[in-house]
PDBQT receptor file of N, H, CA, C and O in Angstrom, charges set to zero:
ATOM      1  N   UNK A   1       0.837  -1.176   0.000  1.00  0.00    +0.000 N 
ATOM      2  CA  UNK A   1       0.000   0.000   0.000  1.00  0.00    +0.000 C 
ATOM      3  C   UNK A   1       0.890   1.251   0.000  1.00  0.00    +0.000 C 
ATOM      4  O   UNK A   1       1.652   1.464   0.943  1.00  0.00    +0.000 OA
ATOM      5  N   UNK A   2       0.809   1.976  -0.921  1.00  0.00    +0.000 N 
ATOM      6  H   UNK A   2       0.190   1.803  -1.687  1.00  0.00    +0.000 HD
ATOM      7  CA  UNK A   2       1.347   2.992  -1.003  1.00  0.00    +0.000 C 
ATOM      8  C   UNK A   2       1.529   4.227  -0.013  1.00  0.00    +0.000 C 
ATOM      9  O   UNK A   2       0.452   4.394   0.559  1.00  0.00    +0.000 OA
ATOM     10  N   UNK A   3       2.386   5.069   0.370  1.00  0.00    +0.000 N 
ATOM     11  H   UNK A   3       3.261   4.933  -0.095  1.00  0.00    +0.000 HD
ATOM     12  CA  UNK A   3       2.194   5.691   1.921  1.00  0.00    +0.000 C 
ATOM     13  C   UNK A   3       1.915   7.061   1.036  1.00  0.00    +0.000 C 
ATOM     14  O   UNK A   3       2.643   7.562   0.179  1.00  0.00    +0.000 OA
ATOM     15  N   UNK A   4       0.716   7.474   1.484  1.00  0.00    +0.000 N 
ATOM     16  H   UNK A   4       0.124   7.067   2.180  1.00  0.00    +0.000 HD
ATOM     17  CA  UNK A   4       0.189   8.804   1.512  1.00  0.00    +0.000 C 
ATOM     18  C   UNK A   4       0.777  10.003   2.031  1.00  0.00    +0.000 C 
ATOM     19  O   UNK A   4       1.112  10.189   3.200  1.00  0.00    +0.000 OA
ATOM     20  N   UNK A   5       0.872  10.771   1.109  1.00  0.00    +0.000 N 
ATOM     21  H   UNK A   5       0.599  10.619   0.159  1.00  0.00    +0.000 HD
ATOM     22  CA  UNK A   5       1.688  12.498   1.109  1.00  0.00    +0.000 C 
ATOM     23  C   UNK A   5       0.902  13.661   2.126  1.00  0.00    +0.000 C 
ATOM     24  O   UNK A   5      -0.303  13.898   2.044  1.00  0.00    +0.000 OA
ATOM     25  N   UNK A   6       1.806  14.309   3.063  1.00  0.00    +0.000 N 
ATOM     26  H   UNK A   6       2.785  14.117   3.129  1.00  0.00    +0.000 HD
ATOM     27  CA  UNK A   6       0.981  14.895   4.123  1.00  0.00    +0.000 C 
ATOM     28  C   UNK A   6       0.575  15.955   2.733  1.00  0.00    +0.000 C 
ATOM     29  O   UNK A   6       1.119  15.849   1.633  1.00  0.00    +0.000 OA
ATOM     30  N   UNK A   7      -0.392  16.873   3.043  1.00  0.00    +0.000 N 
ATOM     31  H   UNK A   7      -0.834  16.960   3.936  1.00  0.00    +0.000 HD
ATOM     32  CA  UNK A   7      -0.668  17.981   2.098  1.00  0.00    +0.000 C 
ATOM     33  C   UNK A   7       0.356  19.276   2.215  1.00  0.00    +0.000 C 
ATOM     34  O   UNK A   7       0.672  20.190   1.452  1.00  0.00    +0.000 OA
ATOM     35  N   UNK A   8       0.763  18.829   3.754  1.00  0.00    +0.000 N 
ATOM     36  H   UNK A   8       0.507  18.087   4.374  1.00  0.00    +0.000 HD
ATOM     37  CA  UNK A   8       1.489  20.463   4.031  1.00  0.00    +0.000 C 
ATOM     38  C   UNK A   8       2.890  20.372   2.797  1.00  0.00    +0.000 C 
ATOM     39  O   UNK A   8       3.270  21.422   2.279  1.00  0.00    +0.000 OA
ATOM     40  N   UNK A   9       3.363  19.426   2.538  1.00  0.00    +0.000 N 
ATOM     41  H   UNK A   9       3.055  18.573   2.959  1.00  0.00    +0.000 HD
ATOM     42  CA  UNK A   9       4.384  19.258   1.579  1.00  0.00    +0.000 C 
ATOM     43  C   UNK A   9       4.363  20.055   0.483  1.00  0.00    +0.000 C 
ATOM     44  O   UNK A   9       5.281  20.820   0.188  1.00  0.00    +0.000 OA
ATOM     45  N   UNK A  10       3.001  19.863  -0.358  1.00  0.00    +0.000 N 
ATOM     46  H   UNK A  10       2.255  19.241  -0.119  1.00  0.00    +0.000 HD
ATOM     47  CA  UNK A  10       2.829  20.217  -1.132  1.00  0.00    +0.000 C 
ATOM     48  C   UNK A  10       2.565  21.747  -1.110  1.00  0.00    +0.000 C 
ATOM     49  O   UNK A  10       2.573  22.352  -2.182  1.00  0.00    +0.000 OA
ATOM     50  N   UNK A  11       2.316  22.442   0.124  1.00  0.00    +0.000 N 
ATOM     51  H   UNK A  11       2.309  21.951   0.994  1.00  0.00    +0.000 HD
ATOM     52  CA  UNK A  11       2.673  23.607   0.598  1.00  0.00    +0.000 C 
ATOM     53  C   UNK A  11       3.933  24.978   0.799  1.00  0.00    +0.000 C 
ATOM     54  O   UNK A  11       4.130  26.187   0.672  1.00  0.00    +0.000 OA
ATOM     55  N   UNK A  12       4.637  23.419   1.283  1.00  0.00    +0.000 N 
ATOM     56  H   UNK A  12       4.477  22.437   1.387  1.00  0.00    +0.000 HD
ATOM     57  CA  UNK A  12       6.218  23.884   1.705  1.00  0.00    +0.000 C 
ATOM     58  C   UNK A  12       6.573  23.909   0.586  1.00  0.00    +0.000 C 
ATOM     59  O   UNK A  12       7.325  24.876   0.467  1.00  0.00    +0.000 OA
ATOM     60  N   UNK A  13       6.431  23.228  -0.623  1.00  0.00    +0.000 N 
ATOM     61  H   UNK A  13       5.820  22.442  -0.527  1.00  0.00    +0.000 HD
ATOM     62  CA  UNK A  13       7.418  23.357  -1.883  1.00  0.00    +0.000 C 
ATOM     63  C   UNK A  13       7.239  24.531  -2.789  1.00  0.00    +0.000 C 
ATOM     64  O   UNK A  13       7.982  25.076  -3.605  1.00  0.00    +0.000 OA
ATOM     65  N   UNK A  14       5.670  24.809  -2.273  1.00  0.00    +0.000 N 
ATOM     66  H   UNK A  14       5.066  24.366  -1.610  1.00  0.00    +0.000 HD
ATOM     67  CA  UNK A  14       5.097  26.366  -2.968  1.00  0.00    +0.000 C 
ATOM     68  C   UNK A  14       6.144  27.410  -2.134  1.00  0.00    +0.000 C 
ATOM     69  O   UNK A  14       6.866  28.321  -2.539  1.00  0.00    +0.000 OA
ATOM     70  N   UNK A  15       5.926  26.929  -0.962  1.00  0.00    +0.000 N 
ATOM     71  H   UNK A  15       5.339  26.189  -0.633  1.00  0.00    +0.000 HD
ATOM     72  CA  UNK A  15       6.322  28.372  -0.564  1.00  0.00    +0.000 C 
ATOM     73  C   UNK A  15       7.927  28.427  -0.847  1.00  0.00    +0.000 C 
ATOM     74  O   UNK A  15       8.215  29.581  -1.164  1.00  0.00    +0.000 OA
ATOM     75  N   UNK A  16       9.136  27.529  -0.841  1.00  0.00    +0.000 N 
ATOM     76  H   UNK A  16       8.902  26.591  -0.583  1.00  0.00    +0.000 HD
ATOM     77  CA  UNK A  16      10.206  27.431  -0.751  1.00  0.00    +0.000 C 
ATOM     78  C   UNK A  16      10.637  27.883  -2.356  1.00  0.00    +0.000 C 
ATOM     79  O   UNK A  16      11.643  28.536  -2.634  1.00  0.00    +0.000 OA
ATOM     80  N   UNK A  17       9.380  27.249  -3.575  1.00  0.00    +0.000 N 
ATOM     81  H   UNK A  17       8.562  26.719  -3.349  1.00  0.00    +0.000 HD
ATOM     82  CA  UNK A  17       9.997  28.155  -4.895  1.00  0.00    +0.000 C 
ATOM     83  C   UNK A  17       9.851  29.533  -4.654  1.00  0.00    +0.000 C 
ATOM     84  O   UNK A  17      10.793  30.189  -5.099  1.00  0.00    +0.000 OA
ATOM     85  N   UNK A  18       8.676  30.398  -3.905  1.00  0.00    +0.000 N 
ATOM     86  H   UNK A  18       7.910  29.865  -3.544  1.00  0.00    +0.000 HD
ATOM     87  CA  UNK A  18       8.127  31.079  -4.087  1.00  0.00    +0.000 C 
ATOM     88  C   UNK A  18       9.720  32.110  -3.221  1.00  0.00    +0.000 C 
ATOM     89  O   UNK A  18      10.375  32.926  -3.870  1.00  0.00    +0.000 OA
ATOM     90  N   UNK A  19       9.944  31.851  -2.060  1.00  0.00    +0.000 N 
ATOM     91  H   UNK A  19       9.412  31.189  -1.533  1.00  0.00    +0.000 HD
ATOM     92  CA  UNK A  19      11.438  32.385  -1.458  1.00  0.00    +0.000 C 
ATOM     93  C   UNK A  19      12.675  32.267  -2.635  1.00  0.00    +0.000 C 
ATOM     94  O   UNK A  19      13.513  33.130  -2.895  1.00  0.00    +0.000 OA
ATOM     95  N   UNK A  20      12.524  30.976  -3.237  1.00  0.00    +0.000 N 
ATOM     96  H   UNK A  20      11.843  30.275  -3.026  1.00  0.00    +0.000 HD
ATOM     97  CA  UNK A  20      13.658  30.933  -4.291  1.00  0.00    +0.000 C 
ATOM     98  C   UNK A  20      13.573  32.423  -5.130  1.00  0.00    +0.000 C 
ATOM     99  O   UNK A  20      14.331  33.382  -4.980  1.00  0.00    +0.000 OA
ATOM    100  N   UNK A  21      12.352  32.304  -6.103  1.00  0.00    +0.000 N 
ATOM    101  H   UNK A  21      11.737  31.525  -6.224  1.00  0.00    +0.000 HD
ATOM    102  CA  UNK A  21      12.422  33.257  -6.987  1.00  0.00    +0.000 C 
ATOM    103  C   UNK A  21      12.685  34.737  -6.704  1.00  0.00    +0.000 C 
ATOM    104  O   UNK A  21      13.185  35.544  -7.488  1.00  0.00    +0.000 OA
ATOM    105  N   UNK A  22      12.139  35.026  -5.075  1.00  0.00    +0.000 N 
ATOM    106  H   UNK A  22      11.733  34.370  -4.439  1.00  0.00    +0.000 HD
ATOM    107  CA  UNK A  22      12.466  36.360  -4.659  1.00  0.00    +0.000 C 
ATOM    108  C   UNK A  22      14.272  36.459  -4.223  1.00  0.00    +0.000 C 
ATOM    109  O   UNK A  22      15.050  37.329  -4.616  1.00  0.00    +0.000 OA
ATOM    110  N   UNK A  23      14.503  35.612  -3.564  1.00  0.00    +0.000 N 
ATOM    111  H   UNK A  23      13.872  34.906  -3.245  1.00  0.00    +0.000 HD
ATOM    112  CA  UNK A  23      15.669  35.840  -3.559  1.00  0.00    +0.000 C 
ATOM    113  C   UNK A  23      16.893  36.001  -4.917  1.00  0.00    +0.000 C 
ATOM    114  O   UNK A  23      17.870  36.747  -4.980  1.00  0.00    +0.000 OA
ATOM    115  N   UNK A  24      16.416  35.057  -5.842  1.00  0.00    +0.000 N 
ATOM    116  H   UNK A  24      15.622  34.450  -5.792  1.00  0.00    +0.000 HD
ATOM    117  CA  UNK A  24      17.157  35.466  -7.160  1.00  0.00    +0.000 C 
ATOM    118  C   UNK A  24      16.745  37.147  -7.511  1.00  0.00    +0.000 C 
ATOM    119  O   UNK A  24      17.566  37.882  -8.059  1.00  0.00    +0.000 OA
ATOM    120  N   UNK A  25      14.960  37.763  -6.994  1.00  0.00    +0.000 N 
ATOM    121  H   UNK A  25      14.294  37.166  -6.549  1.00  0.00    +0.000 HD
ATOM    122  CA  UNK A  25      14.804  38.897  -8.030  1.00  0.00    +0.000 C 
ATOM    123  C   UNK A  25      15.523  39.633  -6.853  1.00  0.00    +0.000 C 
ATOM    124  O   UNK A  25      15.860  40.648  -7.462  1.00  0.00    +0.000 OA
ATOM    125  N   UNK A  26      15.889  39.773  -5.845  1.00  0.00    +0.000 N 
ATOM    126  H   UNK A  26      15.615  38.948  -5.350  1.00  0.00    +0.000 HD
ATOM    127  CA  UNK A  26      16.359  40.681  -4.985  1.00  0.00    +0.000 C 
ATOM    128  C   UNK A  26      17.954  40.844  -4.931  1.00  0.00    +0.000 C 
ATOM    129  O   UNK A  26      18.541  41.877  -4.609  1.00  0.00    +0.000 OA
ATOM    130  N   UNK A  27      18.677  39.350  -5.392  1.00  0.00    +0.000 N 
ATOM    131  H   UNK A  27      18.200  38.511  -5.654  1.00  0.00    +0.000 HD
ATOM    132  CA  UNK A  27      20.321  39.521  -5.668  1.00  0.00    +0.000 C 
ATOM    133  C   UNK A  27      20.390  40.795  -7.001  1.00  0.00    +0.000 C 
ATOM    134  O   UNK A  27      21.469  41.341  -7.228  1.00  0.00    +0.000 OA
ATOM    135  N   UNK A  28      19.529  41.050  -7.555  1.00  0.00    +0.000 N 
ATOM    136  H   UNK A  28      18.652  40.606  -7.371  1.00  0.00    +0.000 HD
ATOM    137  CA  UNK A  28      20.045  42.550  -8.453  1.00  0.00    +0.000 C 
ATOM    138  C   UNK A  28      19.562  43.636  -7.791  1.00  0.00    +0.000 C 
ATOM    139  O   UNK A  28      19.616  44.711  -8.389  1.00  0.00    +0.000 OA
ATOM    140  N   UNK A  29      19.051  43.603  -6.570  1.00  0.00    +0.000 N 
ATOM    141  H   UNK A  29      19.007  42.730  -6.083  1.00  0.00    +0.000 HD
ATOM    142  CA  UNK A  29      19.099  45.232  -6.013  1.00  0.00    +0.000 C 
ATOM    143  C   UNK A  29      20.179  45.470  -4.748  1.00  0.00    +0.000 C 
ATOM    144  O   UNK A  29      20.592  44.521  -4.082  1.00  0.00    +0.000 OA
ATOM    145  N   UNK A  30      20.455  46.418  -4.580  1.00  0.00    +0.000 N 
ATOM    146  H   UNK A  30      20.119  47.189  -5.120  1.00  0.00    +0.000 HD
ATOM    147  CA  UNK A  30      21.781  46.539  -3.776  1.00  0.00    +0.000 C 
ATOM    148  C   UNK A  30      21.151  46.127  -2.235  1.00  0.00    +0.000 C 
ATOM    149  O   UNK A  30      21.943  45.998  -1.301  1.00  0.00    +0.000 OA
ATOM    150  N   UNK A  31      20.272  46.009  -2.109  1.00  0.00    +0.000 N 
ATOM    151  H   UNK A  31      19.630  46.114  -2.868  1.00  0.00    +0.000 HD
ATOM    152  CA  UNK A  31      19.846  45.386  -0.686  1.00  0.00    +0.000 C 
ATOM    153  C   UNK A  31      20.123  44.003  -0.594  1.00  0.00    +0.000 C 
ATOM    154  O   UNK A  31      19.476  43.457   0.300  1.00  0.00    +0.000 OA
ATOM    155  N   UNK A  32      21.116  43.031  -1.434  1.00  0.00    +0.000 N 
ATOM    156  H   UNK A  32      21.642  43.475  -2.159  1.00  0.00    +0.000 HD
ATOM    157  CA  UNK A  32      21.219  42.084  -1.110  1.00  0.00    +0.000 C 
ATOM    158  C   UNK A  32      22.658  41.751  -1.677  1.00  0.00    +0.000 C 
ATOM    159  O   UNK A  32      23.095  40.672  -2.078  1.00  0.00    +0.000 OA
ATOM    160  N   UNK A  33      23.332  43.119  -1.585  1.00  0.00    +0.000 N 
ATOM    161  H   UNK A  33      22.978  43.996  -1.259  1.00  0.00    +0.000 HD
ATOM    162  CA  UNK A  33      24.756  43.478  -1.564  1.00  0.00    +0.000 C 
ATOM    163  C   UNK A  33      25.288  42.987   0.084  1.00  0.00    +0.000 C 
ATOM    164  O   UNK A  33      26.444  42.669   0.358  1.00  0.00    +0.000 OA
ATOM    165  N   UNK A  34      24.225  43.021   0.977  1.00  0.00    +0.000 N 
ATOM    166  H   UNK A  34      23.285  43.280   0.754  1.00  0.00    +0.000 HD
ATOM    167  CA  UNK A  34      25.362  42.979   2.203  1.00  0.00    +0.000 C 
ATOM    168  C   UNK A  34      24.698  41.673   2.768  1.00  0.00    +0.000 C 
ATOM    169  O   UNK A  34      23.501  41.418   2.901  1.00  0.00    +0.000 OA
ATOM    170  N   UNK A  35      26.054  40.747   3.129  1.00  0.00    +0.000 N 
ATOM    171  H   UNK A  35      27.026  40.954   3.021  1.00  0.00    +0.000 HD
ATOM    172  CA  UNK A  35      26.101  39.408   3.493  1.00  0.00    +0.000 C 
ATOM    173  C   UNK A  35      24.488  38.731   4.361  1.00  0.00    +0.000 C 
ATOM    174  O   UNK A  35      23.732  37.820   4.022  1.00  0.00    +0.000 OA
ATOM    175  N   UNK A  36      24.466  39.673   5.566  1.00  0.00    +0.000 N 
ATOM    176  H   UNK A  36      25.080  40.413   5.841  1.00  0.00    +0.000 HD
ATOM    177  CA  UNK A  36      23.785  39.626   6.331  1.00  0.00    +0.000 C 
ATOM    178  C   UNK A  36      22.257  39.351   5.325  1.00  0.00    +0.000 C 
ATOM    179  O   UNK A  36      21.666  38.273   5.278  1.00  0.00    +0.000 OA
ATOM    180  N   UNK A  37      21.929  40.353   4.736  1.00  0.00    +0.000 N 
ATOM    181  H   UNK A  37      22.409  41.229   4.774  1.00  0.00    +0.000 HD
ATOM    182  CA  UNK A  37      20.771  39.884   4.462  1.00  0.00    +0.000 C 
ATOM    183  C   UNK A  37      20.485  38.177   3.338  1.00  0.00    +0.000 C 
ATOM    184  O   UNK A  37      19.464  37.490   3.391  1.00  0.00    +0.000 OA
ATOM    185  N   UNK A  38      21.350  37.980   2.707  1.00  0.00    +0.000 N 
ATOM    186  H   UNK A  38      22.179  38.537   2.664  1.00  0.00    +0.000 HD
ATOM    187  CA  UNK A  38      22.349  36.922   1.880  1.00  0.00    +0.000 C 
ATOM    188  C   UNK A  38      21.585  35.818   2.900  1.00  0.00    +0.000 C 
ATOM    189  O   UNK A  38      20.517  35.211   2.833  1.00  0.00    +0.000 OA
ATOM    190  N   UNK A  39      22.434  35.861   3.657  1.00  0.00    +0.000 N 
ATOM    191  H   UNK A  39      23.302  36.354   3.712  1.00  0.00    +0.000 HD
ATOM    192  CA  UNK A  39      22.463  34.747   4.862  1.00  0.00    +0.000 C 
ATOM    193  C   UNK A  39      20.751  34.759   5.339  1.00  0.00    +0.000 C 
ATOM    194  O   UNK A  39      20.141  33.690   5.349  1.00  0.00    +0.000 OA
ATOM    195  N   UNK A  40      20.145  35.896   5.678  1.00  0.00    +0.000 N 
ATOM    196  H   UNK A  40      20.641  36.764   5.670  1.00  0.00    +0.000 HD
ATOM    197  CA  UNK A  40      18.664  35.399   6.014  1.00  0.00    +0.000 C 
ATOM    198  C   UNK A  40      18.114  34.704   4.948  1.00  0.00    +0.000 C 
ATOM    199  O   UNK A  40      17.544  33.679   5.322  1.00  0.00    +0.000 OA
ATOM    200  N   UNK A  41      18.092  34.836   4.131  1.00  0.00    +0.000 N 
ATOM    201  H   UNK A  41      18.555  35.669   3.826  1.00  0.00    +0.000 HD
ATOM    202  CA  UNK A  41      16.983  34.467   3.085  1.00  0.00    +0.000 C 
ATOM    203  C   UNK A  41      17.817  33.328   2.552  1.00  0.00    +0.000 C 
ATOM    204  O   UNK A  41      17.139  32.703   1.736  1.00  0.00    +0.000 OA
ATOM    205  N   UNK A  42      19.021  32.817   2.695  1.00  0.00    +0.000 N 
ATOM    206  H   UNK A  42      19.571  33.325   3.358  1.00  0.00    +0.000 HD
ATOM    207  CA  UNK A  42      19.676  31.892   2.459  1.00  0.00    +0.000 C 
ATOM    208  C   UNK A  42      18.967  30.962   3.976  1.00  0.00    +0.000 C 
ATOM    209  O   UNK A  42      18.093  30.152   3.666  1.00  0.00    +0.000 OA
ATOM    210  N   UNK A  43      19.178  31.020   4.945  1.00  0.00    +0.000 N 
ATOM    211  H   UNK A  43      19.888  31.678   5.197  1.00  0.00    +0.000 HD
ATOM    212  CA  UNK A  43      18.473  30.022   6.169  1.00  0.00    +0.000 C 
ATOM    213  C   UNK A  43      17.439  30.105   5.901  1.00  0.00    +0.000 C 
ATOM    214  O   UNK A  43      16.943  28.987   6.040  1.00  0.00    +0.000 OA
ATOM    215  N   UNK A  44      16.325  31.181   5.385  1.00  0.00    +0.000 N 
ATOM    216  H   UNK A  44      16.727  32.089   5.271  1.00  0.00    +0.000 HD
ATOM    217  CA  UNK A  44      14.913  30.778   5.682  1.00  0.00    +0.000 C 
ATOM    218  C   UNK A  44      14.734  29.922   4.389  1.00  0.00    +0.000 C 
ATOM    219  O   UNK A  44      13.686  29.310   4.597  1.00  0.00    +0.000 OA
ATOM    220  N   UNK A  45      15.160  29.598   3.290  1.00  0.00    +0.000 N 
ATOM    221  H   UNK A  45      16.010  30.095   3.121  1.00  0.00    +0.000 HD
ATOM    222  CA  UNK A  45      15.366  28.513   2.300  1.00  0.00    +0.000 C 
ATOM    223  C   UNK A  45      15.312  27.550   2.607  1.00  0.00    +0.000 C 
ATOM    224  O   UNK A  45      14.399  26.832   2.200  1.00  0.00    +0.000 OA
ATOM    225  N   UNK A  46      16.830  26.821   3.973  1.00  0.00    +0.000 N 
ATOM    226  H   UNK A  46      17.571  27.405   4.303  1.00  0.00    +0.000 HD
ATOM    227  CA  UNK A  46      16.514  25.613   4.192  1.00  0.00    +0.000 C 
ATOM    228  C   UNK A  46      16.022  25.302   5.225  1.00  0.00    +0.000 C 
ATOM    229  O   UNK A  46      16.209  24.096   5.386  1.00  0.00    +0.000 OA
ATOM    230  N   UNK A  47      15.483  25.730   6.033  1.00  0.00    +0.000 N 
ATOM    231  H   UNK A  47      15.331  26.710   5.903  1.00  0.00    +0.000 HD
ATOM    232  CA  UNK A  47      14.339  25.881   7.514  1.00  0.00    +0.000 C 
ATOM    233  C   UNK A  47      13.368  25.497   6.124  1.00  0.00    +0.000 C 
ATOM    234  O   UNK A  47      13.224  24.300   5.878  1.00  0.00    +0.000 OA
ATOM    235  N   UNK A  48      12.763  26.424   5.301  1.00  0.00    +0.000 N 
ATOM    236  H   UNK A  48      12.881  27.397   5.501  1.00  0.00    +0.000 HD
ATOM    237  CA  UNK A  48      11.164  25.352   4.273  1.00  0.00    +0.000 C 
ATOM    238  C   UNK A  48      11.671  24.074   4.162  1.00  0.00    +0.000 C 
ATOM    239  O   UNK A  48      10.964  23.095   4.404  1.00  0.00    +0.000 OA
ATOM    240  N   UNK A  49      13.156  23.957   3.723  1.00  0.00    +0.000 N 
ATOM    241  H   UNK A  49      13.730  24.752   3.527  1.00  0.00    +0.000 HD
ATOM    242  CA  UNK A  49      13.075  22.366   3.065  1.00  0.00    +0.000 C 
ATOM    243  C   UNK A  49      13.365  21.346   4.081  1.00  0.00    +0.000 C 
ATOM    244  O   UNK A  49      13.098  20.171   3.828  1.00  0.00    +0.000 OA
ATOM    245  N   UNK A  50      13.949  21.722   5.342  1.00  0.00    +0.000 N 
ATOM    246  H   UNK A  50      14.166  22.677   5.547  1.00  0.00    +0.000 HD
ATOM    247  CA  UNK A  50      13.993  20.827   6.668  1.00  0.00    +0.000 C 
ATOM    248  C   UNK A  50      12.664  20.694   7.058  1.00  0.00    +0.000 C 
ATOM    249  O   UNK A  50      12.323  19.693   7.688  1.00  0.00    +0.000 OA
ATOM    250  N   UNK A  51      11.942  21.486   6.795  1.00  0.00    +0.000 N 
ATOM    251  H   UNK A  51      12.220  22.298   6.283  1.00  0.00    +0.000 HD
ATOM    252  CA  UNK A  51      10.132  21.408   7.400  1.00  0.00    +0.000 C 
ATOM    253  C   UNK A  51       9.621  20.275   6.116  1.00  0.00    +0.000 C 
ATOM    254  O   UNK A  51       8.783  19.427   6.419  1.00  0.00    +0.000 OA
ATOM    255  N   UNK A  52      10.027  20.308   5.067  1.00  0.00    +0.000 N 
ATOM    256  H   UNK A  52      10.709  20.997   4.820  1.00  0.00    +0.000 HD
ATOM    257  CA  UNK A  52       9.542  19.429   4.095  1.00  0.00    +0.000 C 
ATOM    258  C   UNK A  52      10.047  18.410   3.824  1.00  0.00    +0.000 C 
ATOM    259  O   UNK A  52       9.237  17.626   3.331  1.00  0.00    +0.000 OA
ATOM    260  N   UNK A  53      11.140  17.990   3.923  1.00  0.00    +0.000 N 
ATOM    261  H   UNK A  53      11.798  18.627   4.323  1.00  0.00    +0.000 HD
ATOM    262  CA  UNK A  53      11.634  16.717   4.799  1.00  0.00    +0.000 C 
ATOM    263  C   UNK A  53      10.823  15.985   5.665  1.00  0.00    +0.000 C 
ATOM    264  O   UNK A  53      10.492  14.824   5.424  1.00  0.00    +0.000 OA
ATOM    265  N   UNK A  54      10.458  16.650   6.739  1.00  0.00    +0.000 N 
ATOM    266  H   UNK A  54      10.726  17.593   6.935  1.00  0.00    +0.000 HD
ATOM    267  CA  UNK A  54      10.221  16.584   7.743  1.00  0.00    +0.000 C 
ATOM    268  C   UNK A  54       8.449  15.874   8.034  1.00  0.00    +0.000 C 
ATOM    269  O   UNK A  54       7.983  15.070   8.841  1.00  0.00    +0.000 OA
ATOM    270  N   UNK A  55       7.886  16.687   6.896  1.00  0.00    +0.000 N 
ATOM    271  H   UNK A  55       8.265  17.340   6.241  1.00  0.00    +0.000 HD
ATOM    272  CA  UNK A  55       6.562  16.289   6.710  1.00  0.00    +0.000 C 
ATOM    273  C   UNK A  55       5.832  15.325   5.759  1.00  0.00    +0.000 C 
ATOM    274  O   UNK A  55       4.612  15.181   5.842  1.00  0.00    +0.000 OA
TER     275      UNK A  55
């Protein structure tokens, strides 16, 4: 019997492209010139995909 997919998955993967694509449109404005912000939106990336793992 096949093991059934939680739904939130299919959630987390929305939301984790949805962080992807902003973070690519935001590496061309100078607000993502300084490391620090780099690094947030770089962890909140894999915090979605450890939650989607996870679920």
């Amino acid at each position: 019997m096949p093991q059934k997919k939680n739904p939130k998955t299919k959630q987390l993967r929305k939301a984790r492209k949805i962080l992807k694509f902003w973070f690519k449109a935001m590496l061309s404005t100078d607000l993502m010139n300084r490391p620090e912000h780099r690094s947030e939106y770089l962890e909140a990336l894999q915090i979605v995909k450890d939650y989607a793992r996870k679920a």
